[in-house]
DOPAKE-272040 format. One line per field, with one value per residue (C-alpha): residue number from 1; y, x, z. Coordinates in nm, 3 decimals, always signed. Each point is the difference from the previous one (the first is absolute). Example, Ala and Ser with C-alpha at 12.3 -4.5 7.8 and 13.67 -1.06 7.14 Angstrom:
! DOPAKE-272040
i 1;2
c2 -0.450;+0.344
c1 +1.230;+0.137
c3 +0.780;-0.066
! end
This chain:
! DOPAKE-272040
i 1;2;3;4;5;6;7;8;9;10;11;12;13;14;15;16;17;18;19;20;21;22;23;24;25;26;27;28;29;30;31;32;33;34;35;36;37;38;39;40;41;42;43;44;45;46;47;48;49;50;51;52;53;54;55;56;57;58;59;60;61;62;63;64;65;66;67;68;69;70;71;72;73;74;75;76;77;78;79;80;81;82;83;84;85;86;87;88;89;90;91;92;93;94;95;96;97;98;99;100;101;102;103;104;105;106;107;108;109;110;111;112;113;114;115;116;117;118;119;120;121;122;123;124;125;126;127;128;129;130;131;132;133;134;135;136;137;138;139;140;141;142;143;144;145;146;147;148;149;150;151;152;153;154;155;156;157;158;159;160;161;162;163;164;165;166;167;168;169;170;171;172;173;174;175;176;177;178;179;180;181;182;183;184;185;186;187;188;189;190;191;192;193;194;195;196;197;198;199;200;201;202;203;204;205;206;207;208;209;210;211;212;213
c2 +0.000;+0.371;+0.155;+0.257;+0.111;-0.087;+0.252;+0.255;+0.000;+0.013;+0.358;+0.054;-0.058;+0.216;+0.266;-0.043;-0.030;+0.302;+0.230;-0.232;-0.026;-0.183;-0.371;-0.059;+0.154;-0.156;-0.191;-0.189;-0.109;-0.111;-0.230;-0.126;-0.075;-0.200;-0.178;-0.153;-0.099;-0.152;-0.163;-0.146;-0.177;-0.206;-0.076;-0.174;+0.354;+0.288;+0.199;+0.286;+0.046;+0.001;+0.279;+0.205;-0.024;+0.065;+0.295;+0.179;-0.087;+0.304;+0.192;+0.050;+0.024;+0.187;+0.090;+0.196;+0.071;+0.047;-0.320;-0.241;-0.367;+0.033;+0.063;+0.280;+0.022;-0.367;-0.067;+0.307;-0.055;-0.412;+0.078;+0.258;-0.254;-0.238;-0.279;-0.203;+0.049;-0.348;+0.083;+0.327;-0.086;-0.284;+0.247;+0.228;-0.295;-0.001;+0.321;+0.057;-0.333;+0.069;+0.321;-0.080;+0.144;-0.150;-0.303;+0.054;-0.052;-0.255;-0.273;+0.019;-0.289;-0.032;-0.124;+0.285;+0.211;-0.173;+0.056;+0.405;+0.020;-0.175;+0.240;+0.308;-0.075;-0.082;+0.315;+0.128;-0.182;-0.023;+0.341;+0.126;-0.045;+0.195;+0.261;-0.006;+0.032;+0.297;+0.162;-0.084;+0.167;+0.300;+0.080;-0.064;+0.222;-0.318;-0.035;-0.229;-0.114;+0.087;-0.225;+0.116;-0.158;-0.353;-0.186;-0.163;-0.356;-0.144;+0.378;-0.131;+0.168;+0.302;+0.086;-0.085;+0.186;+0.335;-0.090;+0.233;-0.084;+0.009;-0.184;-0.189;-0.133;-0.097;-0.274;-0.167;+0.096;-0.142;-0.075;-0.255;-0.207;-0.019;-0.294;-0.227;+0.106;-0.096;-0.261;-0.140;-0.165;+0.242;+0.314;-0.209;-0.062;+0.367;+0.150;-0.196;+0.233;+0.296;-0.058;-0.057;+0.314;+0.222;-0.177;+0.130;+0.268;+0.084;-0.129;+0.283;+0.255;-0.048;-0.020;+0.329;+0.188;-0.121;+0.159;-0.368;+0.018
c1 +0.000;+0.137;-0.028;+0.180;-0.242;-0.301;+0.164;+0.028;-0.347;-0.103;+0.237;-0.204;-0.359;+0.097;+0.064;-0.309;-0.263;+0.161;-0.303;-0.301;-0.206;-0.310;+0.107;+0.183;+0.364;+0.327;-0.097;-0.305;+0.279;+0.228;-0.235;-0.151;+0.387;+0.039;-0.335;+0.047;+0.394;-0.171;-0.270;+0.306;+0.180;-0.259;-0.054;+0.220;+0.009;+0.241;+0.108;+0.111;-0.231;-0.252;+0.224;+0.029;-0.413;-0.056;+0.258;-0.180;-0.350;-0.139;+0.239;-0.279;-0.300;-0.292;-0.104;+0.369;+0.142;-0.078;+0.156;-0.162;+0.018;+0.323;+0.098;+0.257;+0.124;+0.112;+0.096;+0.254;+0.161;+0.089;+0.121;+0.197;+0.152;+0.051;-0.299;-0.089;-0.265;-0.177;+0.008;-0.142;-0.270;-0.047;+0.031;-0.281;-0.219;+0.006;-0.098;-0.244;-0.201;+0.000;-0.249;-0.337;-0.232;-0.322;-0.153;+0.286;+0.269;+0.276;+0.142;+0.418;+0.116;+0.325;+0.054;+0.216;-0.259;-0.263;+0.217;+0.058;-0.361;-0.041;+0.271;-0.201;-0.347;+0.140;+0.078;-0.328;-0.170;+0.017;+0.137;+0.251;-0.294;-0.221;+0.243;+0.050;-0.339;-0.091;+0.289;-0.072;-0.361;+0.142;+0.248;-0.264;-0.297;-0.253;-0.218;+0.110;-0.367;-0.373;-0.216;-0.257;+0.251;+0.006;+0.304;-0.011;+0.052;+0.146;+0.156;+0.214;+0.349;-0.171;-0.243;+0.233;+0.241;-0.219;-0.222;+0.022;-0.160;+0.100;+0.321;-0.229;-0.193;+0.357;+0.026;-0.320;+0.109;+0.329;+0.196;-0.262;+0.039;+0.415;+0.004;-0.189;+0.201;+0.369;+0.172;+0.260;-0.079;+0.277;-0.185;-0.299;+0.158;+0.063;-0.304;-0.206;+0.042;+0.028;-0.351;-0.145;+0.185;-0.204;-0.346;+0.127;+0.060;-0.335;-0.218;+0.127;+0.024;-0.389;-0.029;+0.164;-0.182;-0.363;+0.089;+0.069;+0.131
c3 +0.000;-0.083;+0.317;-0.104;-0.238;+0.228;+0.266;-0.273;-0.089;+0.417;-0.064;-0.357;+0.217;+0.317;-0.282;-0.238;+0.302;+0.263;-0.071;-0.046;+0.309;-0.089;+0.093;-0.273;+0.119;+0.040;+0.324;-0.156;-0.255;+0.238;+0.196;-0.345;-0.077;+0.328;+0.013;-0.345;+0.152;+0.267;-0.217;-0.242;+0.256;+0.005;-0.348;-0.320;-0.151;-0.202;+0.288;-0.193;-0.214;+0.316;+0.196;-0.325;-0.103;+0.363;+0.046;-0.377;+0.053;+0.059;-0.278;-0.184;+0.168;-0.160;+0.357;+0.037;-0.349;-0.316;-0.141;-0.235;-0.042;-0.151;+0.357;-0.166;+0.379;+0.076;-0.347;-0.005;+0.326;-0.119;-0.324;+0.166;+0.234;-0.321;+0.101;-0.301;-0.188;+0.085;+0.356;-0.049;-0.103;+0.180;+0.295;-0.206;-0.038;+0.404;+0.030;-0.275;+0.191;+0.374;+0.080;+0.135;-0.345;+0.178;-0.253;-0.223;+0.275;-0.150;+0.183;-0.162;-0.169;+0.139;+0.398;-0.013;-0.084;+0.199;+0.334;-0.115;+0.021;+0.312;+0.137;-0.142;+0.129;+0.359;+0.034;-0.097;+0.349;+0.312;+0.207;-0.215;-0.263;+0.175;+0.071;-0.369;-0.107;+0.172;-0.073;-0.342;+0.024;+0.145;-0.245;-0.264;+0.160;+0.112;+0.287;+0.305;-0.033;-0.123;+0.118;-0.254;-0.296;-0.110;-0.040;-0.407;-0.070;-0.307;-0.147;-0.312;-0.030;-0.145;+0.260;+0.247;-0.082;-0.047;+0.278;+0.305;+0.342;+0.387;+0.128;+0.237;-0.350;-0.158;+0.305;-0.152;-0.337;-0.003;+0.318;+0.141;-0.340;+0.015;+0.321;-0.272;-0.337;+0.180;-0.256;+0.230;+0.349;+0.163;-0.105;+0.097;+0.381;+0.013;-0.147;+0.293;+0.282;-0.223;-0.115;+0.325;+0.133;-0.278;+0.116;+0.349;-0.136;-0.173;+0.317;+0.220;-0.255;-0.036;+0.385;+0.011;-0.230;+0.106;+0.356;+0.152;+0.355
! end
């Protein structure tokens, strides 16, 4: 494994992420980066090209650039540190297949890609999740709640992506649904408490605001 290279890019993502604030900074990458190391040791898997899909996932995020999926961002920074071409884009393949799109969400091919995504949606539950999803909301103008809005089922890519409700509605909208959509029984393991955490989580925050002593 080029752990030289893998260290560089840790440098290249402290650099990219040091003004975004909305969940999706340098920290989020780090703990993707060492969930999916954690997640590898336990699977027959390409190391590398886990660390390096982990470390870049989030070069090109619609939600924080204004990237395409060419993934200009990941794709420049490899060829820059001479990666081949077949591992770009098996790294890009990664990538392009992890994000939750609602009924279009992709399961990856690869194990490798399979344990990225793991790694990803871990840190999407459980406190740091919730932490992340209201500072999310925040950053992007939405409601902690409105108990006069419905939470959607079954939004397609499209309406998910466009779709705008309360942080509280993004638990039933998305972060309730991860515990079930893990692909590898570590990330299944870990995802266990997490989940239960957020139900916590979402019994006293409705105790709270209906007055509850």
């Amino acid at each position: 494994m080029n752990e030289e290279l893998i260290e560089r890019t840790i440098d290249r993502a402290k650099d990219f992420f040091q003004n975004e604030f909305s969940g999706h900074d340098f920290w989020h990458t780090l703990r993707v980066y060492n969930n999916a190391k954690a997640i590898a040791e336990k699977e027959e898997c390409d190391k590398e090209i886990v660390c390096l899909a982990a470390l870049l996932h989030d070069f090109d995020d619609i939600k924080i650039t204004n990237s395409t999926k060419e993934l200009e961002n990941a794709t420049q920074w490899l060829r820059a540190n001479e990666y081949s071409e077949e591992r770009i884009n098996w790294i890009k393949e990664i990538i392009n297949t992890i994000s939750f799109k609602g009924t279009d969400t992709k399961v990856p091919k690869s194990i490798e890609g399979k344990i990225v995504q793991d790694a990803d949606r871990l840190d999407a539950i459980g406190a740091i999740g919730i932490a992340r999803t209201f500072a999310y909301g925040g950053a992007h103008g939405r409601e902690i709640w409105n108990p006069n809005e419905q939470y959607r089922e079954d939004m397609n890519e499209e309406q998910y992506r466009i779709h705008k409700s309360s942080s509280i509605n993004h638990f039933y909208e998305k972060l309730l649904k991860l515990k079930n959509m893990m692909n590898t029984n570590t990330a299944r393991q870990m995802a266990e408490s997490r989940h239960q955490y957020m139900e916590e989580f979402l019994k006293e925050f409705y105790g709270e605001w209906n007055g509850n002593m």
